[in-house]
C-alpha positions as CSV (number, residue, x, y, z in Angstrom):
1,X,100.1,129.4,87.5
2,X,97.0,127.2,87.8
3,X,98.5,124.5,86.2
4,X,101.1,124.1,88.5
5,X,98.7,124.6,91.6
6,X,97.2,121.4,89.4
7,X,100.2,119.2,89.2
8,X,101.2,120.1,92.9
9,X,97.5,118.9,94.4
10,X,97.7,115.2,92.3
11,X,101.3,114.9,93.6
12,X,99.9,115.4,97.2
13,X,97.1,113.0,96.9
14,X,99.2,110.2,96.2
15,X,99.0,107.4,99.3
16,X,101.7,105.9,100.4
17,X,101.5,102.1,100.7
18,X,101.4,101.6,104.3
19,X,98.7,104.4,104.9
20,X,97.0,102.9,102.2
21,X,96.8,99.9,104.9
22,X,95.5,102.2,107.6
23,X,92.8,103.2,105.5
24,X,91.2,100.2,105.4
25,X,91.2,99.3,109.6
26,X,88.8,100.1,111.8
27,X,89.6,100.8,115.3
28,X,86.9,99.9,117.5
29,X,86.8,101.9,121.1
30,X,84.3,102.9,123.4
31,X,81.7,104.6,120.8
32,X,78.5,102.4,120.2
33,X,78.7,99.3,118.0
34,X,76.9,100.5,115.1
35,X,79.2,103.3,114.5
36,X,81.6,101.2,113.5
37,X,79.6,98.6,111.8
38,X,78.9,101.5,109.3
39,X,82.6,102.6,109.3
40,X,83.5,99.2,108.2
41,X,80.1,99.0,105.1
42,X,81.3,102.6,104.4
43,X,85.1,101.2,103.7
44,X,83.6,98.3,101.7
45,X,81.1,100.9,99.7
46,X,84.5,102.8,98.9
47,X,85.9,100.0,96.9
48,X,88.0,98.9,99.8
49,X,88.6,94.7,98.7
50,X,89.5,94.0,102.5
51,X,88.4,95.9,105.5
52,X,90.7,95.0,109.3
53,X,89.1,95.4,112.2
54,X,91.4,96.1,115.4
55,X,91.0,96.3,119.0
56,X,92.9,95.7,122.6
57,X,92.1,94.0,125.7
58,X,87.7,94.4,126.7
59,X,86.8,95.8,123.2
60,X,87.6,92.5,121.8
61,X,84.1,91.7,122.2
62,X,82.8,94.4,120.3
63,X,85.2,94.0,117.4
64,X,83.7,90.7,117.5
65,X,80.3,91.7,117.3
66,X,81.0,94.5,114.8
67,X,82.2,91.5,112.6
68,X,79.1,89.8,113.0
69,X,76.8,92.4,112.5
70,X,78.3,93.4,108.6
71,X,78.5,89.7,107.9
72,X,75.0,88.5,108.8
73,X,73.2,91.7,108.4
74,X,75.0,93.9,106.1
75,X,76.8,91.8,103.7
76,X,76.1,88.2,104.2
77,X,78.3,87.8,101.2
78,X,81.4,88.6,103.1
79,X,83.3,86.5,104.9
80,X,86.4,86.6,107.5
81,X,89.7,86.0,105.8
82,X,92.0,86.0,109.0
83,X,91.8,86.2,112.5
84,X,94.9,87.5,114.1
85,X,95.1,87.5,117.9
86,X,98.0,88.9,119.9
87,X,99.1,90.2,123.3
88,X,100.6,94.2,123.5
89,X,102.9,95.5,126.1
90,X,101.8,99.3,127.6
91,X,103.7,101.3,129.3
92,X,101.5,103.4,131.5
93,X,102.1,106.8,132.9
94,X,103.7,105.6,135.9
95,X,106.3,104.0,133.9
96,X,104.7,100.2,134.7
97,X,104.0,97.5,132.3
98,X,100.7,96.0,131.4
99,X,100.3,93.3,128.7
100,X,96.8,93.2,126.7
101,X,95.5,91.0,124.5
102,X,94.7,92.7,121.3
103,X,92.5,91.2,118.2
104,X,92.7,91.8,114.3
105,X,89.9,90.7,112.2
106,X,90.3,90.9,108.2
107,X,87.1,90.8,105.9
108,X,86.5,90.5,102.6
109,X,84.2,91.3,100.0
């Protein structure tokens, strides 16, 4: 019986490829700077190769500086593979539309 608790556990564990993605982003909100600065060294301390950094419309800034925190604090051997910048359409509870700009920030080891 415990072997097959065993073999049902390992199948569980298994990631699929796309959450595998979302286990190496960060999404930075309103929390302070440095909590996410040590999410991102905590990814990279995990064996993650690449860590993205996300964020929409006034927390661009902070992703920012979250980016240059690990890089010239941190790890000054990482460096920014790709900078991706886009806009996002929300629909709000009222049923409007507002576009926001919205920032992704890949690092590497």
């Amino acid at each position: 019986m415990e072997e097959q608790m065993t073999e049902q556990t390992t199948e569980q564990l298994e990631v699929p490829k796309e959450r595998e993605r979302a286990l190496n982003t960060v999404f930075v909100g309103k929390k302070g700077t440095m909590g996410y600065v040590l999410a991102v060294v905590t990814q990279f301390n995990n064996g993650a190769p690449e860590v993205t950094v996300k964020a929409r419309g006034k927390l661009i800034s902070r992703a920012v500086d979250v980016v240059e925190i690990v890089r010239h604090r941190f790890m000054p051997n990482s460096k920014v593979n790709n900078i991706q910048i886009s806009t996002e359409e929300l629909t709000s509870e009222d049923g409007s539309k507002n576009k926001v700009s919205a920032i992704e920030i890949k690092i590497q080891k």
